[in-house]
Every structure is written in structure tokens, then in C-alpha cells.
N, CA and C atoms as a LAMMPS dump frame, in Angstrom:
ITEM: TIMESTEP
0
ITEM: NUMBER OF ATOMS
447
ITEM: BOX BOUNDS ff ff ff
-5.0000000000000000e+02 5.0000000000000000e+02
-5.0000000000000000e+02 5.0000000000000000e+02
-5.0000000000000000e+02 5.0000000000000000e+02
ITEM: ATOMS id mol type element x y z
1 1 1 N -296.147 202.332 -202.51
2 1 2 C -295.401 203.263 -201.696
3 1 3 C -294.452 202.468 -200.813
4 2 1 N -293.358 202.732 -200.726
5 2 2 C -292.147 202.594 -199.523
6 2 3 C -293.067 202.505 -198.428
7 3 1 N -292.349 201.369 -197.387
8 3 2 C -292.764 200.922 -195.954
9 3 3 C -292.184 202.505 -195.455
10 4 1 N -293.012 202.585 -194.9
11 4 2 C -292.41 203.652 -193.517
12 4 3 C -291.76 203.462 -192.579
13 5 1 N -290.747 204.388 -192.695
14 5 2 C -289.527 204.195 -192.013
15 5 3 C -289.924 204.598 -190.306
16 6 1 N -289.182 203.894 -189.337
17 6 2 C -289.234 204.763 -188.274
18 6 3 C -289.232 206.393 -187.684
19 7 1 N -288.496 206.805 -188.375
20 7 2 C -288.3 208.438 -188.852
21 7 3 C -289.793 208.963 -189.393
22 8 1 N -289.784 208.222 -190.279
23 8 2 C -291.517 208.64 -191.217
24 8 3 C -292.331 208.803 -189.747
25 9 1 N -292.526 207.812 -189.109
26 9 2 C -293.657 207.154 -188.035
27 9 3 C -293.358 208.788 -186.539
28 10 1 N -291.626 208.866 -186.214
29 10 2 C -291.692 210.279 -185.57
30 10 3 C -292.388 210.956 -185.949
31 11 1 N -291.609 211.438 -187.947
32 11 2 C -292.072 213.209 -187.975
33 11 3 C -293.929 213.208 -188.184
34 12 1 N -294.301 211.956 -188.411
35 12 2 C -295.832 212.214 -188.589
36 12 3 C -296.054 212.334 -187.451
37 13 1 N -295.496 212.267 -186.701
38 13 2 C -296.25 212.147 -184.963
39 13 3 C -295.901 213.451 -184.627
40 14 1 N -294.783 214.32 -184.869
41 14 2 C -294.596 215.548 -184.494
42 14 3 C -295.21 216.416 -185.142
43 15 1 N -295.458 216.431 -186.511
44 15 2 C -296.662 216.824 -187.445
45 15 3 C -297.719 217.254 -186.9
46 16 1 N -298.796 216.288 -186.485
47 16 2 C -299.707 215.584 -186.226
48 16 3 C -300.138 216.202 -184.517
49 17 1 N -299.233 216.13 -184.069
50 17 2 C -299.33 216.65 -182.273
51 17 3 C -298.631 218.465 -182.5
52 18 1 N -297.961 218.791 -183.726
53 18 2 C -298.24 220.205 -184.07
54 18 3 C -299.915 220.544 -184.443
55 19 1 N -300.535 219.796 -185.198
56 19 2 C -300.939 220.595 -185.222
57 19 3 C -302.273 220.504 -184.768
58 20 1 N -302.623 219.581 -183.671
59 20 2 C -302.861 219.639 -182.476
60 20 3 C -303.113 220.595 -181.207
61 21 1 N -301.604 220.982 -180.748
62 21 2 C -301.448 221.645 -180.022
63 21 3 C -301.563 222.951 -180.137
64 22 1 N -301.599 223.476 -181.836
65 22 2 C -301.691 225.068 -182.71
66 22 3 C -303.401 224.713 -182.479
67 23 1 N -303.645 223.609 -182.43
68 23 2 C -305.479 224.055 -182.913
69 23 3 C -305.895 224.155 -184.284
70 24 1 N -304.827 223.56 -185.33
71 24 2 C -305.407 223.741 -186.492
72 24 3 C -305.838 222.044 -187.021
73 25 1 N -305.627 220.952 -186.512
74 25 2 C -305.977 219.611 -186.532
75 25 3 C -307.497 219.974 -187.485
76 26 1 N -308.141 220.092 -187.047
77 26 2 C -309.413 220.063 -187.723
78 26 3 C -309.9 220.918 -188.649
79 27 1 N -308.976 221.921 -188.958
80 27 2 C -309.016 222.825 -190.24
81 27 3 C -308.405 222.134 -191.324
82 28 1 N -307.068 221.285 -190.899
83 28 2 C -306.376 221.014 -192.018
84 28 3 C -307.084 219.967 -192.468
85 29 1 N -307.632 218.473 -191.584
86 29 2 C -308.033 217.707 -192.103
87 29 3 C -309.85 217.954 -192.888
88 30 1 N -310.395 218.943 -192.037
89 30 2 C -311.154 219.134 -192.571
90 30 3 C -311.076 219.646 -194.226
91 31 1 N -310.029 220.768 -194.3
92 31 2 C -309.93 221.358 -195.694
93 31 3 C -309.189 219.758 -196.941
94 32 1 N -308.731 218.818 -196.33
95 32 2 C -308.806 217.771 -197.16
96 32 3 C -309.556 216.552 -197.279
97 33 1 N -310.894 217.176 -196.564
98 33 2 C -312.299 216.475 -197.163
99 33 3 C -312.015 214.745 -196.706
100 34 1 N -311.678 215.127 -195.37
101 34 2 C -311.621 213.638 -194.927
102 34 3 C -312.017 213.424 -193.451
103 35 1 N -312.596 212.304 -192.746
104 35 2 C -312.544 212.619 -191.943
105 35 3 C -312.057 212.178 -190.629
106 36 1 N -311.606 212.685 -189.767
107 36 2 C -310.664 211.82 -188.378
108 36 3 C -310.766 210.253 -188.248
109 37 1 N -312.313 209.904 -187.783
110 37 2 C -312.66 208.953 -187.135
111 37 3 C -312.44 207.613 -188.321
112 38 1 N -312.526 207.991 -189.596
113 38 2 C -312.647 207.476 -190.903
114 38 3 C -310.918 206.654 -190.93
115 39 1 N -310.058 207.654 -190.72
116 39 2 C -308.632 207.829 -190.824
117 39 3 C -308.344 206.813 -190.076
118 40 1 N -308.487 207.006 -188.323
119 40 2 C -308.226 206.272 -187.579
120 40 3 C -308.864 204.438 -187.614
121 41 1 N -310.372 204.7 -188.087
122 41 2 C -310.743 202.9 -188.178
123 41 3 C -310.117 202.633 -189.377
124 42 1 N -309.622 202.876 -190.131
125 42 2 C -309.038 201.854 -191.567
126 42 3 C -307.42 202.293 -191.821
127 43 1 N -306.789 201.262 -192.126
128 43 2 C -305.627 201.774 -192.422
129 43 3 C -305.231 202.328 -194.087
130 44 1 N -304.787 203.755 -193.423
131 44 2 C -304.887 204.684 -194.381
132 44 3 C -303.227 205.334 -194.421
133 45 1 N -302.325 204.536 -194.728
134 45 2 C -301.278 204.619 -193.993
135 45 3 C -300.924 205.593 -195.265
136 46 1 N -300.974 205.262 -196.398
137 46 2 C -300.686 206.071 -197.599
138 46 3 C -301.116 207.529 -198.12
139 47 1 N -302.146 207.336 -197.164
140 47 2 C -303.168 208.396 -197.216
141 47 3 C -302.577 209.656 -196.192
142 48 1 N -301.628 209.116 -194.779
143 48 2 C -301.59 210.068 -194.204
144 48 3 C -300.167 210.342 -194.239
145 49 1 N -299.272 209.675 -194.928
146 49 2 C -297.87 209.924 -195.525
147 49 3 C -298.265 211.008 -196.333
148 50 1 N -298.955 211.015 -197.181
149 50 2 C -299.072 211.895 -197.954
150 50 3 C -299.085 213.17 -197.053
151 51 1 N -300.587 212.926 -196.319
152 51 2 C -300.846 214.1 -195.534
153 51 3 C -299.434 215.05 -194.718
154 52 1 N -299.159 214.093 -194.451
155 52 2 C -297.628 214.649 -193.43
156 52 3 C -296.994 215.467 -194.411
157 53 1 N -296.764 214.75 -195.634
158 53 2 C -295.959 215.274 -196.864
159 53 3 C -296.314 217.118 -196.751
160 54 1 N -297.435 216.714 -197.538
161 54 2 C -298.04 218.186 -197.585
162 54 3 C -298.321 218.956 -196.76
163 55 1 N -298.653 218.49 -195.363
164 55 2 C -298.457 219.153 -193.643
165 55 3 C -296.646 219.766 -193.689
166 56 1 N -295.824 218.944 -193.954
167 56 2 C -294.855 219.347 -193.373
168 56 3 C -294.506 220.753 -194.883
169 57 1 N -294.6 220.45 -195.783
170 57 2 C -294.188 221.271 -197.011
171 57 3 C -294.813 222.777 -197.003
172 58 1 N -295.988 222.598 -196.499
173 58 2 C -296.516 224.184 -196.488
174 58 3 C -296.17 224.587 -194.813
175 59 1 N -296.102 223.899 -194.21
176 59 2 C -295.148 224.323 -192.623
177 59 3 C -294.397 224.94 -193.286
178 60 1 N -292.942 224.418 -193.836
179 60 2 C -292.249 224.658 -194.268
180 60 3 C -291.585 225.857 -195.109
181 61 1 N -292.705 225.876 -196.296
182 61 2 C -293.149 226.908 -196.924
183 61 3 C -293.221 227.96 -196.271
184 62 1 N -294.233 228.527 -195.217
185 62 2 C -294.61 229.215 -194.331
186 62 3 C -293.055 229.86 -193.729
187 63 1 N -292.816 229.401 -193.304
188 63 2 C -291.566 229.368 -191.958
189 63 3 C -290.407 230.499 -193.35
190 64 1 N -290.223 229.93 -194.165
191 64 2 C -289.107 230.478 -195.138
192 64 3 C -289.596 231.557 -195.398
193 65 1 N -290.912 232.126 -195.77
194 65 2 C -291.619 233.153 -196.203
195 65 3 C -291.248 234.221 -194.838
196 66 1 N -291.746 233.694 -193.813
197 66 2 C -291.584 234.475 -192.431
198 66 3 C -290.192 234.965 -192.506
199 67 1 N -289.19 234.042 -192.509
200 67 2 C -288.019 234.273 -191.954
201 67 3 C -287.377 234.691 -193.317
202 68 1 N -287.784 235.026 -194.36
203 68 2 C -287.088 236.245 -195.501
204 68 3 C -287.59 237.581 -194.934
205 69 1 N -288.915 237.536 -194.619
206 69 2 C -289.361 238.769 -193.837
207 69 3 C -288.235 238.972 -192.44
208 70 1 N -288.159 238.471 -191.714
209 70 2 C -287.448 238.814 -190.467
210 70 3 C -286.167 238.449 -190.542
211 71 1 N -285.693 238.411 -191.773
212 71 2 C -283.808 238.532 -192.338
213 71 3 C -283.532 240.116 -192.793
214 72 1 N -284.993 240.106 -193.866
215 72 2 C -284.991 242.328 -193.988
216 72 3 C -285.264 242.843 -193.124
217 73 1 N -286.065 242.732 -191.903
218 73 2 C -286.255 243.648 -191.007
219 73 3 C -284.722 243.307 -190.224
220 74 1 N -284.193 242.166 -189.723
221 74 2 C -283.05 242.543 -189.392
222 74 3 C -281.726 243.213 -189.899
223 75 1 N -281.687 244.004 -191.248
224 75 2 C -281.246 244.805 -192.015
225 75 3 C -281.47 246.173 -191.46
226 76 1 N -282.501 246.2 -190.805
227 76 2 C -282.862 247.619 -190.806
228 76 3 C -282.683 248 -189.524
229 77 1 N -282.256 247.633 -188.688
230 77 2 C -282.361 247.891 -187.201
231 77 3 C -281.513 246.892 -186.428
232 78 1 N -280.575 247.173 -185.13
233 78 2 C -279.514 246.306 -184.534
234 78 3 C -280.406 245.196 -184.407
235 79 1 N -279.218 243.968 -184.776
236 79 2 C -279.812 242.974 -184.846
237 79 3 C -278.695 241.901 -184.582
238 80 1 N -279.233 240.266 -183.859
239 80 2 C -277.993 239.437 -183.793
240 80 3 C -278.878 238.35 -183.654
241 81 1 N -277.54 237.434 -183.779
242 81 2 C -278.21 236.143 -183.429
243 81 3 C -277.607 234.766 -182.221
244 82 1 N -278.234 234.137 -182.161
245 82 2 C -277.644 233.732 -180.96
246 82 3 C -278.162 231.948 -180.878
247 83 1 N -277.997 230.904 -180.277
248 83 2 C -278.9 229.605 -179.972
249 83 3 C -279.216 229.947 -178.517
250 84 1 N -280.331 229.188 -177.937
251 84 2 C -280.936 229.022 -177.515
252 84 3 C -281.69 227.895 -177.227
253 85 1 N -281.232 227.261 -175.969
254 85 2 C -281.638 226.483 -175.562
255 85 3 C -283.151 225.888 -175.266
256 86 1 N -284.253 225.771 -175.472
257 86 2 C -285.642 225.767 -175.362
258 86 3 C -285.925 224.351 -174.581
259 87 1 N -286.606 224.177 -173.637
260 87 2 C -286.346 222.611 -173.165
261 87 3 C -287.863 222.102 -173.932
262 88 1 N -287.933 221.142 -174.841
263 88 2 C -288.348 220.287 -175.569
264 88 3 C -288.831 220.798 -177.2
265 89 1 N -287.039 221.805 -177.218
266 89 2 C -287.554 221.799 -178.675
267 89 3 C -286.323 220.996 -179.248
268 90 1 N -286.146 220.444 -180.539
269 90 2 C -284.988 219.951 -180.877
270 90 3 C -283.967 221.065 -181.134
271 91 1 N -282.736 220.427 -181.283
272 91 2 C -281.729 221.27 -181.383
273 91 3 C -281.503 221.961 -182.744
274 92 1 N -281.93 221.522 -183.687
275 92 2 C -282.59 221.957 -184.839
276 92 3 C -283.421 223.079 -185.48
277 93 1 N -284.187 223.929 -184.13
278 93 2 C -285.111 224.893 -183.827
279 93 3 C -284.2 225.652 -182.712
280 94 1 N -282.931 225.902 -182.575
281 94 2 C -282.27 226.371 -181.214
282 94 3 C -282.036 227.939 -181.902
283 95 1 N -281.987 228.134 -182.867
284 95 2 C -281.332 229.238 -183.844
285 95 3 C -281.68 230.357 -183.281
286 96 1 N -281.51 231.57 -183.129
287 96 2 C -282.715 232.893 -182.403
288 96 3 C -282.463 234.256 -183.323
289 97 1 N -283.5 234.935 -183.955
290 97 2 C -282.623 235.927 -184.346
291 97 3 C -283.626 237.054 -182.977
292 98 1 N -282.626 238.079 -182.482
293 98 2 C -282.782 239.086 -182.035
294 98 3 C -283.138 240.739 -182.637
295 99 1 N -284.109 241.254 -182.639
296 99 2 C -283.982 242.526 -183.453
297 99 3 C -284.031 243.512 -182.101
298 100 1 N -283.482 244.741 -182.218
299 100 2 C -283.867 245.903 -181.398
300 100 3 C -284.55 247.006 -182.49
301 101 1 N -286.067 246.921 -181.872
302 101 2 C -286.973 248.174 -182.79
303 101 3 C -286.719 248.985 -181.62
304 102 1 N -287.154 250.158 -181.963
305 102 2 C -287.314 251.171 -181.422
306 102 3 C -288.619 251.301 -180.424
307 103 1 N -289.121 250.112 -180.65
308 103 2 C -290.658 249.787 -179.551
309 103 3 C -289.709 248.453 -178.465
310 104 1 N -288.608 248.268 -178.547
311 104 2 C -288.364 247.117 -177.963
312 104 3 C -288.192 245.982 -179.028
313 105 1 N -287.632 244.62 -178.403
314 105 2 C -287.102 243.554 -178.368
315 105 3 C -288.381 242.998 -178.727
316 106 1 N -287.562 242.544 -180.518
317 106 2 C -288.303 240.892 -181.422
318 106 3 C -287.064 240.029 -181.025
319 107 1 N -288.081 238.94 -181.459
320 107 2 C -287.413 237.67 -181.475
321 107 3 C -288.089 236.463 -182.024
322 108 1 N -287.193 235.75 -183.274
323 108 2 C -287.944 234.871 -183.771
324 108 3 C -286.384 233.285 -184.242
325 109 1 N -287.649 232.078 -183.545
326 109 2 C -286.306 231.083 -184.203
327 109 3 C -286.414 230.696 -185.214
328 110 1 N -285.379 230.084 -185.31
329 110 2 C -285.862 229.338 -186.949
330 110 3 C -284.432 228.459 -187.192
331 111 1 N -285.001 227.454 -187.863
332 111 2 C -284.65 226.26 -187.928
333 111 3 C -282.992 225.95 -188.826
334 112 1 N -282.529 225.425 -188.584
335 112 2 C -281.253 225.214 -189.358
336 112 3 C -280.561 224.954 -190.589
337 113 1 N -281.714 224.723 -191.128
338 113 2 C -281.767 224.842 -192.965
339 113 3 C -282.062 225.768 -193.249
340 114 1 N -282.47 227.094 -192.491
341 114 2 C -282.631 228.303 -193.094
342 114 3 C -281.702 229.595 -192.336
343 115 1 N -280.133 229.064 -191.976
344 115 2 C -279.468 230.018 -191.29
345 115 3 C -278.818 230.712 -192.463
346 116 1 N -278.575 230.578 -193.656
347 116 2 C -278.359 230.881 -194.552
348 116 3 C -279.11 232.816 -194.48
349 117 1 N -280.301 232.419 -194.122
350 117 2 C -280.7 233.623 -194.408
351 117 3 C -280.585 235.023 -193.32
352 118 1 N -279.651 234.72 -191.925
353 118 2 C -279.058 235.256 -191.3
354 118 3 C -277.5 235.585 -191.29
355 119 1 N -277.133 234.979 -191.961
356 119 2 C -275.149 234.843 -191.916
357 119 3 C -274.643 236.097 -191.889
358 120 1 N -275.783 237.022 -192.243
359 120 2 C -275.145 238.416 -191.887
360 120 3 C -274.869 239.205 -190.928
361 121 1 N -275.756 238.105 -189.684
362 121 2 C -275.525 238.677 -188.527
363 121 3 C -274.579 237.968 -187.758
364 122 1 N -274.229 238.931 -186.42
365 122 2 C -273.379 238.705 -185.962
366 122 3 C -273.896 238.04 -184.717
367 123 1 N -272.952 237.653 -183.577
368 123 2 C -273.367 237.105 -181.796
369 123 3 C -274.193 237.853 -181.601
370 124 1 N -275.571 237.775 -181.137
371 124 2 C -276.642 239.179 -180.059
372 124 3 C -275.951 238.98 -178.721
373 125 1 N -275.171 239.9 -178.09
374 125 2 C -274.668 240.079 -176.727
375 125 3 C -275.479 240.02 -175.795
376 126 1 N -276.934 240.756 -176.089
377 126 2 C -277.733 241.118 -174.954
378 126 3 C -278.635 239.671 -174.714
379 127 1 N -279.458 239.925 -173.647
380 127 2 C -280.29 238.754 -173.365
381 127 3 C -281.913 239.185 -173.542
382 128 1 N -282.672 237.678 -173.548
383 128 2 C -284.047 237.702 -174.098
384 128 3 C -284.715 238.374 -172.972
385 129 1 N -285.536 239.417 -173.439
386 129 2 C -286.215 240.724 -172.79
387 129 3 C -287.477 240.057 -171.752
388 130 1 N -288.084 238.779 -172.139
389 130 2 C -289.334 238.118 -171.621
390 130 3 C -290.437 238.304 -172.097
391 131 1 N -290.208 239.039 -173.595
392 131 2 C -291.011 239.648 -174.397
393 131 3 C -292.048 238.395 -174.657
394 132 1 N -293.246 237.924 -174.464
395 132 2 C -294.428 237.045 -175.534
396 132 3 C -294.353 237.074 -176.802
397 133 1 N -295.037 236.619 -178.034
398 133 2 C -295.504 236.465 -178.941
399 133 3 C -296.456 237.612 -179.124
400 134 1 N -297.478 237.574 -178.371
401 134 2 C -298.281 238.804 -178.2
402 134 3 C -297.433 240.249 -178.553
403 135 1 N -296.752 240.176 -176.916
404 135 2 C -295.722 242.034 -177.295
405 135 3 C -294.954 241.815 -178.524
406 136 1 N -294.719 240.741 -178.665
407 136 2 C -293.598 241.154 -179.476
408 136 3 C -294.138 241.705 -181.174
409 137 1 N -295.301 241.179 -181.474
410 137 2 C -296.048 241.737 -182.72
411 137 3 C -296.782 243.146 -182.126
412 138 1 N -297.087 243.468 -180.952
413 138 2 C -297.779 244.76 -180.573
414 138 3 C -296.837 245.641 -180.505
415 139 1 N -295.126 244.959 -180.45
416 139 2 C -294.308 246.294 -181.01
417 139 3 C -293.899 245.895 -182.553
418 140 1 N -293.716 245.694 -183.255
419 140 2 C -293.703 245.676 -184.592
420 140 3 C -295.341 246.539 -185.311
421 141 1 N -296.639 245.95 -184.483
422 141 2 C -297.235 247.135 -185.049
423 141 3 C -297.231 248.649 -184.488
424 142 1 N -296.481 248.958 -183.351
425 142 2 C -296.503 250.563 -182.863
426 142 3 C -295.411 251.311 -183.939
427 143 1 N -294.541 250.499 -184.628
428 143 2 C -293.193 250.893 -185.91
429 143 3 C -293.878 251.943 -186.403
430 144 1 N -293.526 253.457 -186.36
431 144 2 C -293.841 254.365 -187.358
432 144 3 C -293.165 254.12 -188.985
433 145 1 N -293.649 255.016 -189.421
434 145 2 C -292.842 254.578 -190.608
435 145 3 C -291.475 255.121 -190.503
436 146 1 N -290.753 254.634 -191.371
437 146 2 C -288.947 255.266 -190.956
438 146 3 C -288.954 256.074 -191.823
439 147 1 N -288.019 256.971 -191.241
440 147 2 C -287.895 258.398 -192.471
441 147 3 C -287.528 258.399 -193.265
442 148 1 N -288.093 258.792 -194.298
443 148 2 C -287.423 259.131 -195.842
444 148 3 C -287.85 258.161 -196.521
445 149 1 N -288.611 256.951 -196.205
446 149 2 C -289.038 255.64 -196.438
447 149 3 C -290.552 255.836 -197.293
């Protein structure tokens, strides 16, 4: 395997302290039958390139799946987009799309290799409501169904 690049040595570290900070650290490594303390005494440098590999690819994966979902729902209801400044996210993650449901203000970012799947929208004029993560899925589930649908 290729020396690891400095870059390599970041995104495993941003990887790695994702998924950490989500709380899934010990699901993922657990579900690949290995274990922390093992990782850390021997150098397993090949071992966790990989890992990153496949950490970052189903991230990845994930994120595109989401954000085809929240490109059709912004079809269906006023919608825009806008950047957004976040202080310690990269500028890379600044993207925002805005929806107005009829329960109130979504909002989801997403990353810059996948603006493609917004280009249909236009500037969002208005500003971010202070909506959570929480409200913001407790109005997406109050959505009746739409008529005629």
C-alpha cells in the first residue's frame, strides 16, 4: 500500500473523531470484528486506511441517499438554498437547502459534490427559523398526506 499522505492522516482523523462524537465508534469497529485497544498497540496502519476507506464511502453513500430524498421534497413545497457559515465546519459542508412545509421550516446541508442535486433551486431569502434536528423531523412527521397524492 501507498505511504500515507498527510491528507490521508487529516481525513482519518476527521473520520475517526466523527464518529466519535455521533457515538457510533464502537458499533462500527465493533461490526468489523476488531478491536480498539488491539488497533492502537500494533501498527495497523493498512488496516485502518482501509477502515477510513469504507468509513468514509458508506458516510458518503448515506448523505447522497438523504439528499436525493430532500432534493424531491424540495420539489414539492417553497424551497431555496443558500451557504452558511457554521463555525468549525469546512467550507465544503456550507451548502443549506431550506424547505417551507406547512408544519414550518426544514433544513438540511450538504456538501459540495452533491449541489448538483439542488441547481434547481433558487437564493432562500428568508432566514434560519432556530429550528433543531429534533423539530425539524417532528415537523416532517406532522406532513398530512397532500391531496390527490
Amino acid at each position: 500500500m501507498d505511504e500515507m499522505t498527510f491528507q490521508d492522516i487529516i481525513k482519518a482523523h476527521e473520520e475517526i473523531s466523527f464518529l466519535i462524537k455521533s457515538g457510533c465508534w464502537d458499533e462500527v469497529i465493533g461490526s468489523k470484528g476488531c478491536d480498539l485497544d488491539a488497533i492502537l498497540a500494533h501498527d495497523h496502519r493498512d488496516f485502518l486506511i482501509k477502515l477510513v476507506s469504507e468509513i468514509t464511502l458508506e458516510k458518503d453513500n448515506a448523505y447522497l441517499e438523504r439528499n436525493k430524498l430532500v432534493s424531491a421534497l424540495s420539489k414539492l413545497f417553497h424551497s431555496g438554498k443558500k451557504k452558511t457559515n457554521i463555525e468549525g465546519w469546512s467550507a465544503d459542508w456550507h451548502g443549506c437547502v431550506y424547505i417551507d412545509l406547512p408544519t414550518g421550516q426544514v433544513s438540511w446541508h450538504y456538501h459540495d459534490s452533491q449541489e448538483y442535486l439542488f441547481s434547481h433551486l433558487s437564493e432562500y431569502n428568508s432566514e434560519w427559523d432556530g429550528h433543531s434536528t429534533e423539530i425539524k423531523y417532528e415537523r416532517l412527521a406532522l406532513l398530512d398526506r397532500l391531496e390527490g397524492k
